[in-house]
SERO-945021 format. One record per residue (C-alpha): x, y, z; residue in three letters. Coordinates in steps of 0.02 Angstrom, whole numbers, plus 50000, padded with zeros to 5 digits. Layout:
BEGIN
XYZALA
...
//
This chain:
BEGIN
509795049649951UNK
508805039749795UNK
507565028049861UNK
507755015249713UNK
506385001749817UNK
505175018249796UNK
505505020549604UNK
505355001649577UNK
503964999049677UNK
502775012449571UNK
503695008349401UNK
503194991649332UNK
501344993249360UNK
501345011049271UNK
502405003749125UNK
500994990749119UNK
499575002949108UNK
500665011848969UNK
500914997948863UNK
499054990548856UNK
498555009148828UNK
499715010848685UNK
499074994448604UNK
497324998148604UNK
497805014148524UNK
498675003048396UNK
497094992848372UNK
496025006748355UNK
497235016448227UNK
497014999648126UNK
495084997448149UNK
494965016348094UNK
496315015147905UNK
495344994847866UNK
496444982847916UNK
495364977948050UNK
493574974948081UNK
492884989348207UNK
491764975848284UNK
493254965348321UNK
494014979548424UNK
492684983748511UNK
492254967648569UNK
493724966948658UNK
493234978548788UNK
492444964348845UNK
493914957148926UNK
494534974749016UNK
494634966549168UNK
496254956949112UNK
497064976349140UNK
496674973249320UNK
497234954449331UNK
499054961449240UNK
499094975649360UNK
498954965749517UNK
500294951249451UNK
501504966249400UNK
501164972149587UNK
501764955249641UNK
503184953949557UNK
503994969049592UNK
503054972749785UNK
504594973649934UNK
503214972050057UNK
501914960650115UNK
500554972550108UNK
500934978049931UNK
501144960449879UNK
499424957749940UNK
498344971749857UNK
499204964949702UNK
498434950049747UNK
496724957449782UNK
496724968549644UNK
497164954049519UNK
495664944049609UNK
494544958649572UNK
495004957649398UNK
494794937649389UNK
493184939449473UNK
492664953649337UNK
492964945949197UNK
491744929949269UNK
490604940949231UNK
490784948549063UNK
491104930849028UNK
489534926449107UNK
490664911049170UNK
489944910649334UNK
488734925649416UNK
489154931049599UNK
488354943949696UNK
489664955849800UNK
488364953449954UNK
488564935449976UNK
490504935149986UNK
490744949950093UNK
491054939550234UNK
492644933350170UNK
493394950550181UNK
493034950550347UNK
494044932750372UNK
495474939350264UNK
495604953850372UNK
495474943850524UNK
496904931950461UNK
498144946850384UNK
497964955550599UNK
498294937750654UNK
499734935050537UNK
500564952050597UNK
500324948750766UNK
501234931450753UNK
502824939450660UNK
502824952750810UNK
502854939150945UNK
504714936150857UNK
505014954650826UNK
505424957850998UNK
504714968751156UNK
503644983351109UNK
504594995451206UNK
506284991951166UNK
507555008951137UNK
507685003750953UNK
505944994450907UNK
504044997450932UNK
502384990550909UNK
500954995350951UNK
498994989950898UNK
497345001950906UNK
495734994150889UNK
494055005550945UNK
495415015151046UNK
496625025951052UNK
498675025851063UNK
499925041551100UNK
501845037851096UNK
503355045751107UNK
504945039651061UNK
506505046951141UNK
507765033351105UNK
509265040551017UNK
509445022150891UNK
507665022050844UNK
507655010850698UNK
505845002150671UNK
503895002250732UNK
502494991450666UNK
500825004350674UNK
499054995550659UNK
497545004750693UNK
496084997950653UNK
494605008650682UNK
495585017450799UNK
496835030150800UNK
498925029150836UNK
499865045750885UNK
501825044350884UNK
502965059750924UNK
504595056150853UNK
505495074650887UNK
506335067051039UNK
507125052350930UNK
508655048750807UNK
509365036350729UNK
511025026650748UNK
511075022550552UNK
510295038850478UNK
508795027850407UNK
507015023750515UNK
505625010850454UNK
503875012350507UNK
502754997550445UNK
500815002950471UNK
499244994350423UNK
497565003450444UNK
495704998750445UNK
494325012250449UNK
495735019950576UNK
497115034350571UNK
498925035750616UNK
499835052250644UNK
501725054150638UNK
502685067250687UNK
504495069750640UNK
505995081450676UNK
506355094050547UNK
507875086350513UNK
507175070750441UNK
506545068950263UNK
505025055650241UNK
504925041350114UNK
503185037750084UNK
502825021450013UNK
501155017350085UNK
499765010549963UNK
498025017850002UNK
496475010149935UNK
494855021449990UNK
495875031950092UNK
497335044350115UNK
499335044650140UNK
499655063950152UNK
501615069250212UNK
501765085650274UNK
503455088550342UNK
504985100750306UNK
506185087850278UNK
507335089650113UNK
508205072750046UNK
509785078550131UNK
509415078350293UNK
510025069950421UNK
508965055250463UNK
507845047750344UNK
506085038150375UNK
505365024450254UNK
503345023750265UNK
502815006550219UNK
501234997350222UNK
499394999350187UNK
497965009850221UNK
496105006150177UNK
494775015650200UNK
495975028350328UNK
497315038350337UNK
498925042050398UNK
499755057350418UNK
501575064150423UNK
501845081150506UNK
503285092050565UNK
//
C-alpha cells in the first residue's frame, strides 16, 4: 500500500532545498566565467536565512497535520528572526524570549487537550488517549476495531502494547506529541508501520517486521522534540 500523504509530506520542502542549491550553483558558475561580480555573490550569503523562512512556508503548505504545520511555522520564524540579525534590523538575545517557548508549549498541550474533550472517552474499544507528564503510562489495547490514540508524553514516558489489537479497516492512526519524554509502541508482526513523525532534537526509530503487505497498517503522526519514540515488534 503507497502512502502518497508520506511522499507529499517530505517532497516539497526537499524540492525547495534543491532548487535554491542549484541556483547558487548557477550564481557561482557565473561569478567564476565574469558575468558577475564575485562580491555580489557572496554578499548574498547574507540573507541565508530566507532558505529557512522558504522551508518552513513549503512545510505549511503541503503539512496534513497540525504538528507539521507548526514546525513549519517555527522553523520559518527562526529564519525571520535570523535574518533580523544579519540585517542588523533589530538585535534580540535568545535568553530574553525563552519564556515564550514555554507559553507556546503551554498553549499547543492546552489546545490538544480541548480537541480531546470532543474526541471522545479515553477508553473506548476503537479510540485512546492518554497524557504522561513526570510519570509514567503502560497500555494495552485488546480491542479487535482499534482505529486511533492521541500519545503525549511530556517528560514522561507512554508504553502501549498493541499485539492484542486489530483493526476493522486494515489502517490504525496514532497521533503523539513529545516533550523531553518517550513513547514506545509495540505492534503485531502482521502490521507494517508508517512513520511520519517530525523530530527536532530527538529521535523517531521503527523497528518492526512488518512488510507493506501486511495485514493491518499503522500511520505515525505527530511531533517529537527533544525525545523519542519507538516502534518495536
Amino acid at each position: 500500500m503507497t502512502d502518497q500523504r508520506s511522499e507529499g509530506f517530505g517532497l516539497a520542502p526537499r524540492v525547495v532545498v534543491g532548487l535554491l542549491i542549484v541556483g547558487f550553483g548557477l550564481l557561482l558558475t557565473a561569478a567564476n566565467i565574469g558575468w558577475l561580480d564575485p562580491n555580489d555573490v557572496w554578499a548574498l550569503l547574507r540573507y541565508w536565512p530566507l532558505v529557512l523562512v522558504v522551508i518552513g512556508a513549503a512545510k505549511i503548505m503541503t503539512s496534513e497535520t497540525r504538528s507539521s504545520r507548526t514546525a513549519g511555522g517555527l522553523i520559518a520564524l527562526v529564519g525571520l528572526w535570523l535574518l533580523a540579525q544579519q540585517l542588523y534590523v533589530i538585535r534580540i538575545r535568545p535568553a530574553d524570549w525563552f519564556p515564550l517557548l514555554l507559553i507556546g508549549l503551554g498553549l499547543l498541550l492546552v489546545s490538544r487537550a480541548r480537541q480531546r474533550l470532543g474526541f471522545g472517552p479515553s477508553g473506548t474499544d476503537r479510540t485512546m488517549s492518554d497524557f504522561a507528564f513526570w510519570s509514567g503510562v503502560k497500555r494495552r489495547v485488546s480491542s479487535s476495531a482499534f482505529r486511533h490514540a492521541e500519545l503525549t508524553a511530556v517528560m514522561g514516558g507512554i508504553d502501549v502494547d498493541l499485539r492484542p489489537a486489530s483493526t476493522e479497516s486494515g489502517e490504525a492512526i496514532i497521533d503523539v506529541f513529545v516533550v523531553m519524554g518517550g513513547i514506545e509502541i509495540i505492534v503485531p508482526p502482521d502490521w507494517s508501520v508508517s512513520n511520519q513523525i517530525l523530530t527536532v532534537m530527538g529521535a523517531s526509530e521503527d523497528k518492526s517486521v512488518g512488510t507493506q503487505d501486511s495485514r493491518h497498517r499503522l500511520i505515525l503522526r505527530g511531533m517529537v522534540i527533544m525525545g523519542g519514540v519507538e516502534i518495536k515488534t
